[in-house]
ChimeraX commands (.cxc) that place a marker at each C-alpha (Angstrom):
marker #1 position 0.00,0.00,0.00 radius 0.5
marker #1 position 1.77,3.52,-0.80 radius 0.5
marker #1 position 1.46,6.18,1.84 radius 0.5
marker #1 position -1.03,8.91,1.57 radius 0.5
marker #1 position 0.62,12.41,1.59 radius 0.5
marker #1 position -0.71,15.94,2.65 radius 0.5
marker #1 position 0.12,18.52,0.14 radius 0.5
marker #1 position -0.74,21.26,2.29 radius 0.5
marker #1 position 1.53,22.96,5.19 radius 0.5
marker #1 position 0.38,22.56,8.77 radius 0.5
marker #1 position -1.85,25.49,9.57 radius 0.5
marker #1 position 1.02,26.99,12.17 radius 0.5
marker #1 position 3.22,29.39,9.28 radius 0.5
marker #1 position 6.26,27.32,9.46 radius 0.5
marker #1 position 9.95,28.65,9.74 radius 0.5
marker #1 position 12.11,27.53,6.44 radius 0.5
marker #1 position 16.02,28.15,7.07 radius 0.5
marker #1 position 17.94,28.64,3.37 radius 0.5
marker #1 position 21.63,28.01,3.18 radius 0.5
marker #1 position 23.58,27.72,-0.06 radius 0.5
marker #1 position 27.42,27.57,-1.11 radius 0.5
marker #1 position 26.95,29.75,-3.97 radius 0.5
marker #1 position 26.94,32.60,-1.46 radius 0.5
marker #1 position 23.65,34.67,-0.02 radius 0.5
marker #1 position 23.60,37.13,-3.09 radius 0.5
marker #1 position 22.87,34.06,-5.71 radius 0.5
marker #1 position 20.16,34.31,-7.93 radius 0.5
marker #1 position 19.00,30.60,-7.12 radius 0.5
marker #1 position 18.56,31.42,-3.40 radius 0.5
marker #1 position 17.04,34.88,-3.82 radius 0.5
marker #1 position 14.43,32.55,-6.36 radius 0.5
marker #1 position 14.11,30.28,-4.06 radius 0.5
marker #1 position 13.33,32.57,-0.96 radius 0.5
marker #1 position 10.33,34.86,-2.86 radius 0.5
marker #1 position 8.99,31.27,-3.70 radius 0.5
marker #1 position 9.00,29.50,-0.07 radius 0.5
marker #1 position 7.84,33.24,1.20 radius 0.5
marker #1 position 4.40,32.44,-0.28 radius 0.5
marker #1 position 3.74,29.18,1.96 radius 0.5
marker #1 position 6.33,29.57,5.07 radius 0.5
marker #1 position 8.32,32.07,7.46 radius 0.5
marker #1 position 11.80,31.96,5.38 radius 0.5
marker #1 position 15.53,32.93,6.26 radius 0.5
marker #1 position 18.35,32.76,4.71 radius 0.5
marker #1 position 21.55,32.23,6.55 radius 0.5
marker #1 position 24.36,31.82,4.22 radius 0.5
marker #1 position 27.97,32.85,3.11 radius 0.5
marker #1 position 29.27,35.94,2.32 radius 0.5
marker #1 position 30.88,34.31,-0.57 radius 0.5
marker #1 position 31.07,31.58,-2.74 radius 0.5
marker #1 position 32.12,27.82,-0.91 radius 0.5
marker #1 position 32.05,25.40,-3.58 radius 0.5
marker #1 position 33.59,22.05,-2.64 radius 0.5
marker #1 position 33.56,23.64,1.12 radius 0.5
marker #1 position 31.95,19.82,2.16 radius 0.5
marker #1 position 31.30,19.70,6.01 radius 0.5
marker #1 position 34.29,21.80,7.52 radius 0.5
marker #1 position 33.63,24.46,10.07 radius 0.5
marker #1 position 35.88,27.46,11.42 radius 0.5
marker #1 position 37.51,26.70,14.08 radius 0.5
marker #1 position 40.49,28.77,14.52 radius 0.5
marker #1 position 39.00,32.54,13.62 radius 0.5
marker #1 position 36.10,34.47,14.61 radius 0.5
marker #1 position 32.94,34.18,12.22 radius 0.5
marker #1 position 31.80,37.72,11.26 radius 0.5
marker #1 position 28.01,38.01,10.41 radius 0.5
marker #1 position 26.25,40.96,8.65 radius 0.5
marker #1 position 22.23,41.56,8.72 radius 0.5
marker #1 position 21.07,43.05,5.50 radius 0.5
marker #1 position 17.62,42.72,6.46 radius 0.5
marker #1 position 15.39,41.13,9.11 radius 0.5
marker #1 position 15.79,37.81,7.67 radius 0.5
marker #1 position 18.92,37.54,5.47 radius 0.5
marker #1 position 22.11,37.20,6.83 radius 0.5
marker #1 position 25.85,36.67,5.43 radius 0.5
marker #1 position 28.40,34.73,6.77 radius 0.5
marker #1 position 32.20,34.47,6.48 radius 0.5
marker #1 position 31.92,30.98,6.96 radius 0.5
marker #1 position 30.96,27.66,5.20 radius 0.5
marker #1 position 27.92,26.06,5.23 radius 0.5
marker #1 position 28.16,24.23,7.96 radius 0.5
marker #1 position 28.81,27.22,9.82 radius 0.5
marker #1 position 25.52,29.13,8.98 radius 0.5
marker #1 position 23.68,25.97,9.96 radius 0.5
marker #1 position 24.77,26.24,13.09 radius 0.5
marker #1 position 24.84,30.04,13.73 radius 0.5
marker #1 position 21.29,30.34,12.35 radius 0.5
marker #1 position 19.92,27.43,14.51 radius 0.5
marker #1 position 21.60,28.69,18.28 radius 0.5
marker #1 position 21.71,32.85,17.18 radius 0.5
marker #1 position 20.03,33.63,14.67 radius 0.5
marker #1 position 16.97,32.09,13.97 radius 0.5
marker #1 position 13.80,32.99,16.16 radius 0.5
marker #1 position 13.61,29.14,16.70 radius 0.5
marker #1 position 13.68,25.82,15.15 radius 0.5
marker #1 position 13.46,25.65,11.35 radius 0.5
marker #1 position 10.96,22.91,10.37 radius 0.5
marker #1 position 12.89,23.10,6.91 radius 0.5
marker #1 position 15.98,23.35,6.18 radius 0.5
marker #1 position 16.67,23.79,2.46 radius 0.5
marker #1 position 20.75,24.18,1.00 radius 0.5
marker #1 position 20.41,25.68,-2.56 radius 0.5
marker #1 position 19.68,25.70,-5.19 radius 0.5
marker #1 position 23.17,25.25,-6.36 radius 0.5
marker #1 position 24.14,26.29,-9.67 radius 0.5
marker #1 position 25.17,23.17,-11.29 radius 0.5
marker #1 position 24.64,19.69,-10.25 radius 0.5
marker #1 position 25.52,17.60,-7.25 radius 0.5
marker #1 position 25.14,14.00,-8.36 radius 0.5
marker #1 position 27.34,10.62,-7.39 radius 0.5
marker #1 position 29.17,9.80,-4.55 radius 0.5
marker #1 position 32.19,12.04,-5.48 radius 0.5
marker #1 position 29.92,15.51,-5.58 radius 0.5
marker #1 position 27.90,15.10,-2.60 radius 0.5
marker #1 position 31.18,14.17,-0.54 radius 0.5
marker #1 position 32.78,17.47,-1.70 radius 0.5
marker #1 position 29.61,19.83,-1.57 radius 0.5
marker #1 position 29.14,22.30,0.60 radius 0.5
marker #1 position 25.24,22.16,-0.53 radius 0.5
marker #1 position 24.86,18.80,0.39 radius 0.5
marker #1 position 26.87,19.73,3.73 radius 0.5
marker #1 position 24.65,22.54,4.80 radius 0.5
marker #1 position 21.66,19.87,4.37 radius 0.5
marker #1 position 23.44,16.82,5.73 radius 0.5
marker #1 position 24.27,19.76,8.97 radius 0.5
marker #1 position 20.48,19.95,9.19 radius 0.5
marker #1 position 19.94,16.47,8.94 radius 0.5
marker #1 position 22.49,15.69,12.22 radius 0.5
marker #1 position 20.72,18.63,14.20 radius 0.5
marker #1 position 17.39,16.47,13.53 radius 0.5
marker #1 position 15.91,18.71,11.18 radius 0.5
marker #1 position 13.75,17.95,7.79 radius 0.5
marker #1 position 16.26,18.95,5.11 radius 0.5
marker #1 position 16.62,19.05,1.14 radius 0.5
marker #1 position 19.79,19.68,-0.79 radius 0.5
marker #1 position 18.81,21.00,-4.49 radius 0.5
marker #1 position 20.92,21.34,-7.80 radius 0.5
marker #1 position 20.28,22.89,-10.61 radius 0.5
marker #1 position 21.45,21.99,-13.99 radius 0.5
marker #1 position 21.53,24.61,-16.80 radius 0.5
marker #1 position 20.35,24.23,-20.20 radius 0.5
marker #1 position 22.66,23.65,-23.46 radius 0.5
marker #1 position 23.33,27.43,-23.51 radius 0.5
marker #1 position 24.14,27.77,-20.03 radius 0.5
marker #1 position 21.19,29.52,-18.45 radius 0.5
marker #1 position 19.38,28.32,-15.36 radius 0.5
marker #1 position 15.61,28.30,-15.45 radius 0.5
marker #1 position 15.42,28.98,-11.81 radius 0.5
marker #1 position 11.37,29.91,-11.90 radius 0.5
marker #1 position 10.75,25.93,-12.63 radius 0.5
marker #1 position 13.17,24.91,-10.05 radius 0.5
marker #1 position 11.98,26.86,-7.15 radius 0.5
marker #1 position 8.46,26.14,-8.22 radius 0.5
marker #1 position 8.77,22.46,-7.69 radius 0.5
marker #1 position 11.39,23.13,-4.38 radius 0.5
marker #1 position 7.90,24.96,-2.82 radius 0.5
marker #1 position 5.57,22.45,-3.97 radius 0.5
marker #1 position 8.16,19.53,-2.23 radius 0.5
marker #1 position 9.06,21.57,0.87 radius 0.5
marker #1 position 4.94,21.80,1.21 radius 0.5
marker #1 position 4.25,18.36,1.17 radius 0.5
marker #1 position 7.44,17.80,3.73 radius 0.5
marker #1 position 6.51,20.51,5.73 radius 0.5
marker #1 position 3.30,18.23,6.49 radius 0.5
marker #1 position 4.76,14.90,6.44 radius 0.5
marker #1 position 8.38,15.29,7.52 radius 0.5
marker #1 position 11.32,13.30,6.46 radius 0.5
marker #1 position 12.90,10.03,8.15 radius 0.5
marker #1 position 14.95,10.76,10.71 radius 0.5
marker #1 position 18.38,11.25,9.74 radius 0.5
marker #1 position 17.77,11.30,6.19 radius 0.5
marker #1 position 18.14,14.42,3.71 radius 0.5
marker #1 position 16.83,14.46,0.49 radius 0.5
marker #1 position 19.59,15.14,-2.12 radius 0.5
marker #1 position 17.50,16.59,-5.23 radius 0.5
marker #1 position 18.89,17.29,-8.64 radius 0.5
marker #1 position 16.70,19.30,-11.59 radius 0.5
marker #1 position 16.95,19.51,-15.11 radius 0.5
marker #1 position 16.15,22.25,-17.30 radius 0.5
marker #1 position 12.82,21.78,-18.51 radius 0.5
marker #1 position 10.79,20.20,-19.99 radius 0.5
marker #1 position 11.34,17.62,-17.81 radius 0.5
marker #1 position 9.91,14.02,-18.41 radius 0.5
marker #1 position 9.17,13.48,-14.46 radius 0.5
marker #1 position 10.61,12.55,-10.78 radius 0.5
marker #1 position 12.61,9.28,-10.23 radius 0.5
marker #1 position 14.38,8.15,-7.27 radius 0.5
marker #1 position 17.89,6.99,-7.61 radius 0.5
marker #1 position 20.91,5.76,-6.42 radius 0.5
marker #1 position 24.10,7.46,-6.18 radius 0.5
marker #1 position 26.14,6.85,-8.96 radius 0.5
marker #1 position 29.92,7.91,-9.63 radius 0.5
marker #1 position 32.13,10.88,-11.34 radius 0.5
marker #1 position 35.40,10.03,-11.94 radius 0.5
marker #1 position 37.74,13.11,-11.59 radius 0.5
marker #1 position 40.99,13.48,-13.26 radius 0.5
marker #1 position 41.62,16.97,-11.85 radius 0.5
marker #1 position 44.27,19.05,-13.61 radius 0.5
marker #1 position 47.19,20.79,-11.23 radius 0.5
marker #1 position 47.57,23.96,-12.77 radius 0.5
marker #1 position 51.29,25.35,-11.25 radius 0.5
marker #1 position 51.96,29.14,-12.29 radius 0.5
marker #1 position 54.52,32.08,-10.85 radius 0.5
marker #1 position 53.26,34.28,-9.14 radius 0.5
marker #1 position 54.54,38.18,-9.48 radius 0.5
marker #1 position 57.06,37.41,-6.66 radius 0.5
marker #1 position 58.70,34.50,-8.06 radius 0.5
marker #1 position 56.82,32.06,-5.70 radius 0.5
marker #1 position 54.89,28.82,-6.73 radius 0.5
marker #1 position 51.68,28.07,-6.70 radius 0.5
marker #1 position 48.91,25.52,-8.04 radius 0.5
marker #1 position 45.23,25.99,-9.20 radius 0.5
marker #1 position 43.15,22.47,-8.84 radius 0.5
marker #1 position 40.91,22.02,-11.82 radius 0.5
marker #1 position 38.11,19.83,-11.93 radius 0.5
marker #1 position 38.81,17.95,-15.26 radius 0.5
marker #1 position 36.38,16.45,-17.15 radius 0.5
marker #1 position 34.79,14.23,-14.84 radius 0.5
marker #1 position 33.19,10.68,-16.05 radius 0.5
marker #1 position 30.11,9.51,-14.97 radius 0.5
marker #1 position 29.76,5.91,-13.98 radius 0.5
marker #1 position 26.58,3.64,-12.94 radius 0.5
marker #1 position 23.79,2.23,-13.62 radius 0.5
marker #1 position 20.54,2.93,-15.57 radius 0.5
marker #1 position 18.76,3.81,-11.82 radius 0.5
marker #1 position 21.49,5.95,-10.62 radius 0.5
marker #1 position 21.33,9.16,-10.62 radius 0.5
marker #1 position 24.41,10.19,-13.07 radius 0.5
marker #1 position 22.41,8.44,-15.77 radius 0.5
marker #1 position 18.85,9.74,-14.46 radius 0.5
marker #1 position 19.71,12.95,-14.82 radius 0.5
marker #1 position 20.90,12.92,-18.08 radius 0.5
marker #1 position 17.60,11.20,-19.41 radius 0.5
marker #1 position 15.81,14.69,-18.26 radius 0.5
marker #1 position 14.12,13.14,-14.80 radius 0.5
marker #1 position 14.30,14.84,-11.64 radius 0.5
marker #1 position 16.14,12.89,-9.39 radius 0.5
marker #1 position 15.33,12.13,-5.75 radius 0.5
marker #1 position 17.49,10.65,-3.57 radius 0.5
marker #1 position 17.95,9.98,0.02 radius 0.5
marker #1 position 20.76,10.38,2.06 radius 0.5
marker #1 position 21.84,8.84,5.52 radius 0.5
marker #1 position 23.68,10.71,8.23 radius 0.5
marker #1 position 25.13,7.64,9.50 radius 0.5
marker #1 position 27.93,5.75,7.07 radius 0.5
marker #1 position 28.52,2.98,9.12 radius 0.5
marker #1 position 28.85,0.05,6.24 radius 0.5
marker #1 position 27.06,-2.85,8.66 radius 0.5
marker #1 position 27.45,-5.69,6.27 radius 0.5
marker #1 position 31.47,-5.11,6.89 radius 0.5
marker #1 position 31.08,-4.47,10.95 radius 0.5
marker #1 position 30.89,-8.70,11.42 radius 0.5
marker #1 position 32.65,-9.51,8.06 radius 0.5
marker #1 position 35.45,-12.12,7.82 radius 0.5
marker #1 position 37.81,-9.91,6.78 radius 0.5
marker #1 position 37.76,-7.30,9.68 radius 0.5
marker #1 position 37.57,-10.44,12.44 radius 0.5
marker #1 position 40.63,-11.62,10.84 radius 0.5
marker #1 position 41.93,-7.78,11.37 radius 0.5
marker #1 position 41.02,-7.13,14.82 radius 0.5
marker #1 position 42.40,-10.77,15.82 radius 0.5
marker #1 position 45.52,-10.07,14.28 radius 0.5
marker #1 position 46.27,-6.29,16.00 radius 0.5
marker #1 position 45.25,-7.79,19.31 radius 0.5
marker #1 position 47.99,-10.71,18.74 radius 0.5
marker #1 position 50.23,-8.24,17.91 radius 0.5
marker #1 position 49.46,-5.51,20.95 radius 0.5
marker #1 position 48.86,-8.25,23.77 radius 0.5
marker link #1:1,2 radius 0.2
marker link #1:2,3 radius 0.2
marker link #1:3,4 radius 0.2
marker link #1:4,5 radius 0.2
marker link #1:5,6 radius 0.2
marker link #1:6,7 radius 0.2
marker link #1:7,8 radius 0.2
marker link #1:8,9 radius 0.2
marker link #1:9,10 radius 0.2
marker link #1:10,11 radius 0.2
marker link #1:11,12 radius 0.2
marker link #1:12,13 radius 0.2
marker link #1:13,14 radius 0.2
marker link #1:14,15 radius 0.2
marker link #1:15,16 radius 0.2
marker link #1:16,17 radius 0.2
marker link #1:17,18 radius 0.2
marker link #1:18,19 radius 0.2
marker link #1:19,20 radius 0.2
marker link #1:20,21 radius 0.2
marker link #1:21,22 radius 0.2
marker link #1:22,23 radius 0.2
marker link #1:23,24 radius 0.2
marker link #1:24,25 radius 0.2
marker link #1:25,26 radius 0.2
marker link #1:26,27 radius 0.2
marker link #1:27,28 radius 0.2
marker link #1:28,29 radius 0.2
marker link #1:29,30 radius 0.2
marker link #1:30,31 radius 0.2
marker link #1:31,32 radius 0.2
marker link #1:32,33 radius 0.2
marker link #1:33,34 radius 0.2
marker link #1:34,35 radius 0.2
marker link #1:35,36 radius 0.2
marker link #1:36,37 radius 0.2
marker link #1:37,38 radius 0.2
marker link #1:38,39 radius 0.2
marker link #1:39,40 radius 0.2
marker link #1:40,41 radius 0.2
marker link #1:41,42 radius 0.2
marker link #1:42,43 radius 0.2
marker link #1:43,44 radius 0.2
marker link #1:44,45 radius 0.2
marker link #1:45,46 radius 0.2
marker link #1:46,47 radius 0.2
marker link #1:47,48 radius 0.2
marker link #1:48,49 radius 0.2
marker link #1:49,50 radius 0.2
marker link #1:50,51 radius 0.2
marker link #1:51,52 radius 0.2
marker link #1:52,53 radius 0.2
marker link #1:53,54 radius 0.2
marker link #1:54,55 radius 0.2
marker link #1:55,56 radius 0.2
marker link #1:56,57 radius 0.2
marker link #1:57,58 radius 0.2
marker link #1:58,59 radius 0.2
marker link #1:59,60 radius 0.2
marker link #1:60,61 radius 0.2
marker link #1:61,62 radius 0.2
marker link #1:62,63 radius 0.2
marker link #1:63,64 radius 0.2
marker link #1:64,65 radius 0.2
marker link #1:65,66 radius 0.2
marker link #1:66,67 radius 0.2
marker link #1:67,68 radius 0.2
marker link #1:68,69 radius 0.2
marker link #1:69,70 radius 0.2
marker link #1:70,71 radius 0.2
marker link #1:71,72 radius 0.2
marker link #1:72,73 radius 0.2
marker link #1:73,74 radius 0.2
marker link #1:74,75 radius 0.2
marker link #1:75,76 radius 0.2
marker link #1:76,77 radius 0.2
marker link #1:77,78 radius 0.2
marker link #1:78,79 radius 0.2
marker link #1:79,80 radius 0.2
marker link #1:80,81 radius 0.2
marker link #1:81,82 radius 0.2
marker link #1:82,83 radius 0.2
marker link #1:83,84 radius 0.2
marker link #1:84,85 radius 0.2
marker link #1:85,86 radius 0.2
marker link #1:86,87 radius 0.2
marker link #1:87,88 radius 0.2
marker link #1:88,89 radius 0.2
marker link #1:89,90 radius 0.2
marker link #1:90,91 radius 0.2
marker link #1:91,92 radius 0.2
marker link #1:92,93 radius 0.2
marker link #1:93,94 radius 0.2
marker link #1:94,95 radius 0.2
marker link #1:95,96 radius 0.2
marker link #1:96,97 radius 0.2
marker link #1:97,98 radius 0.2
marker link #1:98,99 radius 0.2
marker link #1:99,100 radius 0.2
marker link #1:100,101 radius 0.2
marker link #1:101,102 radius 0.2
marker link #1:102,103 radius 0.2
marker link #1:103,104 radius 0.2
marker link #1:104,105 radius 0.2
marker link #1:105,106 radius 0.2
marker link #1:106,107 radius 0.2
marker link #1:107,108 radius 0.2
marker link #1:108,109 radius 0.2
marker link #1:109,110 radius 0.2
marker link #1:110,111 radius 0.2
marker link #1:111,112 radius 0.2
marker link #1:112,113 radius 0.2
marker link #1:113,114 radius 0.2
marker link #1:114,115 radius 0.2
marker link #1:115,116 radius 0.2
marker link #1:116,117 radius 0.2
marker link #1:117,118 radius 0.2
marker link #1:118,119 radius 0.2
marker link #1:119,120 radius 0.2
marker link #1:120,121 radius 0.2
marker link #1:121,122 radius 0.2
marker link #1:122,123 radius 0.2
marker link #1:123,124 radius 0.2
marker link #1:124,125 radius 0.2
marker link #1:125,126 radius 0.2
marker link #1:126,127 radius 0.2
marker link #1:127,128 radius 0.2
marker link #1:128,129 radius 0.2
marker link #1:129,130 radius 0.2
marker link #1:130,131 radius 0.2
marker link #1:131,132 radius 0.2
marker link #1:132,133 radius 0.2
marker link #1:133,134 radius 0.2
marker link #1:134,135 radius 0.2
marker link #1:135,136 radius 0.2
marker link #1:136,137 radius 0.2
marker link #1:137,138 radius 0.2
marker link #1:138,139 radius 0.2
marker link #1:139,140 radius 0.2
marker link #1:140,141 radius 0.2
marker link #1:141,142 radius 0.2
marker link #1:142,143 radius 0.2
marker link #1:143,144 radius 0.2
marker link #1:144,145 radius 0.2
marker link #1:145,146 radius 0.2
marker link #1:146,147 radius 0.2
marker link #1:147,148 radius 0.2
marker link #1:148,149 radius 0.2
marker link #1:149,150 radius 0.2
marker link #1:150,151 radius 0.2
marker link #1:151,152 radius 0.2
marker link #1:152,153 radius 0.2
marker link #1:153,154 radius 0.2
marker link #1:154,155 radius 0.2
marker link #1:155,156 radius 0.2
marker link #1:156,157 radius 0.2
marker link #1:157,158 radius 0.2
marker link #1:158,159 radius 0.2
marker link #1:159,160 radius 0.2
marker link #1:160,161 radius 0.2
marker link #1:161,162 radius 0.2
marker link #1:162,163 radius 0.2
marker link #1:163,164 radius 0.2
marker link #1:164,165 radius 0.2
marker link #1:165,166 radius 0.2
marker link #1:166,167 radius 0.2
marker link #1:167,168 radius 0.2
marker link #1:168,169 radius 0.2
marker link #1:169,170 radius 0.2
marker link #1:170,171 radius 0.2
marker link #1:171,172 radius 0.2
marker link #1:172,173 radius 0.2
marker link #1:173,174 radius 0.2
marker link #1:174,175 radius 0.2
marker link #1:175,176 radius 0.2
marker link #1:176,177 radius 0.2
marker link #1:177,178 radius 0.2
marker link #1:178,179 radius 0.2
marker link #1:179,180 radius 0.2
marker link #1:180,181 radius 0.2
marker link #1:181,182 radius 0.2
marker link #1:182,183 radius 0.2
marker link #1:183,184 radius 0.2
marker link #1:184,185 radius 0.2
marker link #1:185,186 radius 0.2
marker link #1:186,187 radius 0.2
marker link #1:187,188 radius 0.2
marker link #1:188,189 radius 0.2
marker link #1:189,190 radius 0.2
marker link #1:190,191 radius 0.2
marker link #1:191,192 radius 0.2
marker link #1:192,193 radius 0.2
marker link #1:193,194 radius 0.2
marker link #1:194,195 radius 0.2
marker link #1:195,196 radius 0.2
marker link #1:196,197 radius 0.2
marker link #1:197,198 radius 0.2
marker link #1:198,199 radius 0.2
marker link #1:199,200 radius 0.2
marker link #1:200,201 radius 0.2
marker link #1:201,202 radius 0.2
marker link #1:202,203 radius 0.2
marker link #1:203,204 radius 0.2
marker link #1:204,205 radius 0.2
marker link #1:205,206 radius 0.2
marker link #1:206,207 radius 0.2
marker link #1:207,208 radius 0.2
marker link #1:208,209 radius 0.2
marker link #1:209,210 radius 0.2
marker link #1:210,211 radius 0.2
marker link #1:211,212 radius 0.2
marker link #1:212,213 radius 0.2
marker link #1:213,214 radius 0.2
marker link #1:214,215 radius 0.2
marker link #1:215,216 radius 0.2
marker link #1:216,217 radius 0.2
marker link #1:217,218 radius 0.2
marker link #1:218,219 radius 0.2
marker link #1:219,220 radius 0.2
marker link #1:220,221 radius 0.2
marker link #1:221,222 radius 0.2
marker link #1:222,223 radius 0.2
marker link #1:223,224 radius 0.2
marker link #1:224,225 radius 0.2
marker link #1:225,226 radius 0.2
marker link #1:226,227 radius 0.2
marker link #1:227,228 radius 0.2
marker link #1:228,229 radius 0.2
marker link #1:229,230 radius 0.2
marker link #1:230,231 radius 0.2
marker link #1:231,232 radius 0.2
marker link #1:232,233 radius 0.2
marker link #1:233,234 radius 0.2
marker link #1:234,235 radius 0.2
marker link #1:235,236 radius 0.2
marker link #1:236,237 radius 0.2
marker link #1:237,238 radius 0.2
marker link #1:238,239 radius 0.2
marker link #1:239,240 radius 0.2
marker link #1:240,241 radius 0.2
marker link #1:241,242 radius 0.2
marker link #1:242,243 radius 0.2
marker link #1:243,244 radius 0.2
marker link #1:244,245 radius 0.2
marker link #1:245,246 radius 0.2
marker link #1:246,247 radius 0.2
marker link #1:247,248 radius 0.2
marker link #1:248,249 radius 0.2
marker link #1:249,250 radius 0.2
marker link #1:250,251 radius 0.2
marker link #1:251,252 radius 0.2
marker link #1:252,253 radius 0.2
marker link #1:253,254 radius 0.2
marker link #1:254,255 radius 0.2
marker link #1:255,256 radius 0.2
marker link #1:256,257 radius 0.2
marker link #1:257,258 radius 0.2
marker link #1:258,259 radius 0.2
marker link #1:259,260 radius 0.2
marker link #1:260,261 radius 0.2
marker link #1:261,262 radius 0.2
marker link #1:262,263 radius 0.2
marker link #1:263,264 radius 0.2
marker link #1:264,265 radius 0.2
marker link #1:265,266 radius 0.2
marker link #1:266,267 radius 0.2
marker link #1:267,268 radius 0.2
view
């Protein structure tokens, strides 16, 4: 039997907390936050500049610096991960019952993107704090252009239906979009992108080296149900995401018995 879903928010106006890695002046998150304004309470909490491949890391070792440009939009010298947390203990006037990182311009598909992405980090930081949240990509069209009117449309008509029905716990949905017309919504695996990333090494005006990482042309590798391949058939693809990455098949294999028998012979 498939489960019956609300499509309408809860009649309490719910708080939505918007985080990016694009940075807080990004068209996609200024789409995104007129959009979720017509169903929800929204803020954005995100950085004051662009943290691309950021993943999960927080600052540690400086002070963060925040600046209010209006009652609810606020930049961050900080990654993702850091606005997630600042807007949940300081910022926000209480829980989020949302918590949406995007849309990012350009996609976040297979193993290798959502383990670098700051987008997917400022969801996944959501996801540990026990909070409904959606990570959302958005993939342009052959000349480039995002159509961010279709993408935010279809962010507000998901975030309603999880605003009433909530998400497992510990799970984030990880959401890629293609540029319409799209031929509908499939849930999918992770798949894989190869990277062969180019080191770039230049001069610099005082005679010191330095290197610019590229990201090559990456390959993408998997099935016909994961999402590298989804995507590229024009479907928008779903998938969840687990906070914990504890492999359990492995925890009683063979192999690691045979691993932890041997290090105690050795140690004892």
């Amino acid at each position: 039997m498939k489960a019956s879903f609300r499509s309408q928010p809860r009649k309490k106006k719910d708080l939505i907390l918007i985080t990016n890695d694009d940075g807080f002046f990004s068209e996609g998150i200024s789409a995104l936050y007129r959009q979720l304004k017509k169903i929800a309470e929204v803020f954005i909490v995100a950085p004051d500049r662009e943290k691309s491949a950021s993943s999960l890391s927080l600052t540690l070792h400086r002070p963060l610096r925040v600046k209010k440009f209006k009652k609810t939009v606020y930049a961050v010298d900080g990654t993702p991960a850091d606005c997630v947390y600042l807007a949940i203990q300081k910022l926000l006037p209480g829980k989020p019952s949302l918590l949406i990182s995007g849309p990012n311009h350009g996609p976040n598909v297979g193993q290798q993107d959502i383990s670098y992405s700051g987008t997917v980090a400022g969801a996944m930081q959501g996801a540990f704090l026990q909070i409904p949240a959606l990570a959302v990509s958005v993939l342009p069209d052959d000349k480039g252009q995002y159509n961010f009117d279709f993408s935010c449309l279809f962010t507000s008509k998901l975030a309603e239906i999880i605003l009433a029905n909530g998400l497992p716990s510990g799970i984030l949905l990880n959401i890629n979009i293609p540029p319409p017309p799209v031929k509908g919504i499939k849930m999918a695996k992770l798949g894989q992108k190869h990277y062969n990333p180019e080191i770039i090494e230049k001069i610099d005006p005082r005679k010191n080296t330095y290197f610019w990482i590229g990201t090559g042309n990456p390959q993408a590798v998997g099935g016909k149900d994961s999402d590298v391949m989804v995507i590229k058939e024009g479907y928008i693809t779903l998938t969840p995401i687990h906070n914990d990455l504890t492999d359990y098949k492995s925890l009683h294999s063979s192999f690691f018995k045979g691993l932890t028998s041997s290090i105690s012979h050795e140690i004892s």
